[in-house]
Steps between C-alpha positions, in 0.01 A plus 500: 500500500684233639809288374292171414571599106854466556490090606553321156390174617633178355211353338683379170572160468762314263183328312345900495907625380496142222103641372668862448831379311314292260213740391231295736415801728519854515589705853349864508649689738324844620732713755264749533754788535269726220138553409622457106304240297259503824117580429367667775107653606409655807135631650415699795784554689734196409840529371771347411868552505908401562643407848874394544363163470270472181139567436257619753114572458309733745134515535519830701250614744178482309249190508476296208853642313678297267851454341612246242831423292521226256816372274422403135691317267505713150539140308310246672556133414173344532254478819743528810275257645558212256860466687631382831553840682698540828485846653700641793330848660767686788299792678361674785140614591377815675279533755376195296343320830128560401313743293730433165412286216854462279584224292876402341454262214582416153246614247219748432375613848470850393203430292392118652582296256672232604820479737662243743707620794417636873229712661485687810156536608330773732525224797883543492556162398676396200320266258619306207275602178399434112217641274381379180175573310385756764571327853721514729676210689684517843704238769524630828885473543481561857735789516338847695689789357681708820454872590702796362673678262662345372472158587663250303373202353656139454611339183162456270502209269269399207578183280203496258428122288295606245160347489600283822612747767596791682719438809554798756811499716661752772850501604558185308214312652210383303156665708253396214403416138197564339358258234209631305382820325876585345565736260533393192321642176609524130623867470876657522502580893834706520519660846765284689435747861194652609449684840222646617334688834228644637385581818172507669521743750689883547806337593908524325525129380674318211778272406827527335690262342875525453637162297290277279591238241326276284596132376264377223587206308474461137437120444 
């Protein structure tokens, strides 16, 4: 894997430092330096595992494989998607320039529920993406994900406005927003990180991931 998970960006302002000090916010931090607390589910040939740099999942050489990890909180506080979210992903793809479908979001895409965050689709582009009541949304965020393995990928960005908006932004620049069909819903949804890959053809791909955080405001 590569050293992306090392670059702790600095993404937290004094009004973000003001919300944590006076109970208005909480900051989850995920390192990704163990598989502990991590639910995990492979098929075919996928797998997933450790690098020097955080979390990596492999599809492995046959068509169709899949690997996902998800992070639940034990003590949910309500519908994560009542709140103001802001979600930083740090990571690398492999061989991830066509044939792989993986996603990096927060909430349920394990089982399809509903989720906000970013999708790489088997074009090798990367796409912006929410899913509520059974459908999917995407933004093309015109980014084409590079050849290799590893090859890293810039700074992802979600900031999610409940019932208003999901904006999508890469190395600090906003590359879309997406305004209907947002997840929302009435039960506890607890994961705060999903990931998720599969590929469609007999080909090593996958993604890892190797620093993640999530900012979600409590007023």
């Amino acid at each position: 894997m590569s050293r992306v998970g090392k670059r702790i960006p600095p993404y937290l302002g004094m009004q973000d430092l003001a919300d944590l000090l006076h109970g208005r916010a909480i900051h989850y931090i995920l390192p990704l330096e163990s598989l502990d607390g991590i639910g995990t589910s492979t098929s075919g040939s996928g797998s997933i595992g450790l690098g020097t740099d955080g979390l990596a999942l492999i599809t492995g050489t046959t068509a169709g494989s899949v690997a996902t990890a998800d992070k639940p909180l034990y003590k949910p506080a309500g519908n994560l998607f009542n709140y103001k979210l802001r979600a930083l992903f740090m990571g690398q793809t492999y061989n991830g320039e066509s044939n792989l479908t993986a996603y990096m979001v927060v909430g349920d895409v394990p089982n399809l529920s509903r989720y906000v965050g970013f999708k790489i689709h088997t074009d090798g582009k990367l796409y912006g993406c929410v899913y509520e009541a059974g459908s999917e949304t995407t933004v093309d965020l015109d980014y084409t994900v590079g050849t290799g393995w590893p090859h890293p990928l810039p700074v992802l960005e979600v900031r999610f406005y409940p019932a208003v908006k999901a904006e999508f932004y890469i190395d600090g620049a906003k590359r879309g927003e997406i305004t209907s069909g947002l997840p929302s819903g009435t039960p506890s949804y607890y994961r705060i990180l999903s990931l998720r890959v599969e590929n469609a053809d007999a080909t090593n791909r996958g993604i890892g991931l190797g620093y993640y955080s999530l900012f979600r405001w409590l007023v």
